[in-house]
C-alpha positions as CSV (number, residue, x, y, z in Angstrom):
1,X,9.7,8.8,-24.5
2,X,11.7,10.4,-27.1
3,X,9.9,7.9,-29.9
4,X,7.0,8.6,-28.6
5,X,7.2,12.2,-29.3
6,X,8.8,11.4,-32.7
7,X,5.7,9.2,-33.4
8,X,3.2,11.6,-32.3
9,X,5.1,14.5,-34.2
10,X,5.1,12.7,-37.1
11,X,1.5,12.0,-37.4
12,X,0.7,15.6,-36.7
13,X,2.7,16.5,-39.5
14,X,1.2,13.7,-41.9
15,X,-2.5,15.2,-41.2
16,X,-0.7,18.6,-41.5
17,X,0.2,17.6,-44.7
18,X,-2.8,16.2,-45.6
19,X,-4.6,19.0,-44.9
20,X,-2.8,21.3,-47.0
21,X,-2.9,18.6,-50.0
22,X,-6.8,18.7,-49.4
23,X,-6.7,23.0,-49.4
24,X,-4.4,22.8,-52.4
25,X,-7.1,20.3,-54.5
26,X,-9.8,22.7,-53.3
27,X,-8.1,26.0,-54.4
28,X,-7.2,24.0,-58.0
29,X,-10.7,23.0,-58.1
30,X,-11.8,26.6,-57.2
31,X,-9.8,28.1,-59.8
32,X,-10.7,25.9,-62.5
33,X,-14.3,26.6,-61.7
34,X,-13.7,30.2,-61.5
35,X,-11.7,30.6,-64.8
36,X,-15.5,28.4,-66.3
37,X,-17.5,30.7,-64.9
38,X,-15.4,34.3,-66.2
39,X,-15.4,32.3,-69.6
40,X,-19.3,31.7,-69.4
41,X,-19.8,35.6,-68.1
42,X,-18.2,36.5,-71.8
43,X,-19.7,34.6,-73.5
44,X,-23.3,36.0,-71.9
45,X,-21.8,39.2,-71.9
46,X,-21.3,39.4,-75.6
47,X,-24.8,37.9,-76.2
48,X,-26.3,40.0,-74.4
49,X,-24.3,43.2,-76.3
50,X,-25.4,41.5,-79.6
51,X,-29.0,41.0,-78.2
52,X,-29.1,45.1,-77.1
53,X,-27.5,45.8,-80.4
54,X,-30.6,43.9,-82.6
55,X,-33.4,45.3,-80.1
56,X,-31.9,48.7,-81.1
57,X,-32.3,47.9,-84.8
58,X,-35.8,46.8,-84.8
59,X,-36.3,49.7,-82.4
60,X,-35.7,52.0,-85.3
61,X,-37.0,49.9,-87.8
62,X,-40.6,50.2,-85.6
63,X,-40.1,54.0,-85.3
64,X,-39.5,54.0,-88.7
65,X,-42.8,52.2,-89.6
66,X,-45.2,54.4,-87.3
67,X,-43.5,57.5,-88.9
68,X,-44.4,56.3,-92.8
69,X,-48.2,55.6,-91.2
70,X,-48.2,58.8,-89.9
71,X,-47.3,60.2,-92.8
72,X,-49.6,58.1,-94.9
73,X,-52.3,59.2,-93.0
74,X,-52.0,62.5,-93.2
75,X,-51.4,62.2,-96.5
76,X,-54.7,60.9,-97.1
């Protein structure tokens, strides 16, 4: 009776342990996947700063342009 309960105890602890392996691959798994996707958010992030900083540029270039054809015009 006594190896029964040995044998039964020991299993349960085997898929116990098991288990946890499995969590532990999962958490490693989730942690490399998160640490990919905060380096991919920088990366967009930055572009996207960079991208702002050029729309800004051509902004004032554009406002620039109207205002030397308004002038022209009413120079004219």
């Amino acid at each position: 009776m006594t190896t029964d309960r040995t044998s039964v105890f020991e299993h349960e602890l085997r898929r116990l342990e098991e288990r946890v392996d499995a969590l532990v691959r999962v958490c490693d798994q989730l942690q490399d996947e998160n640490k990919s996707l905060r380096q991919r958010q920088d990366v967009l992030t930055a572009e996207r700063a960079t991208l702002l900083q050029k729309n800004e540029q051509v902004r004032a270039r554009v406002e620039a342009m109207i205002g030397r054809l308004k002038a022209m015009e009413q120079g004219s």
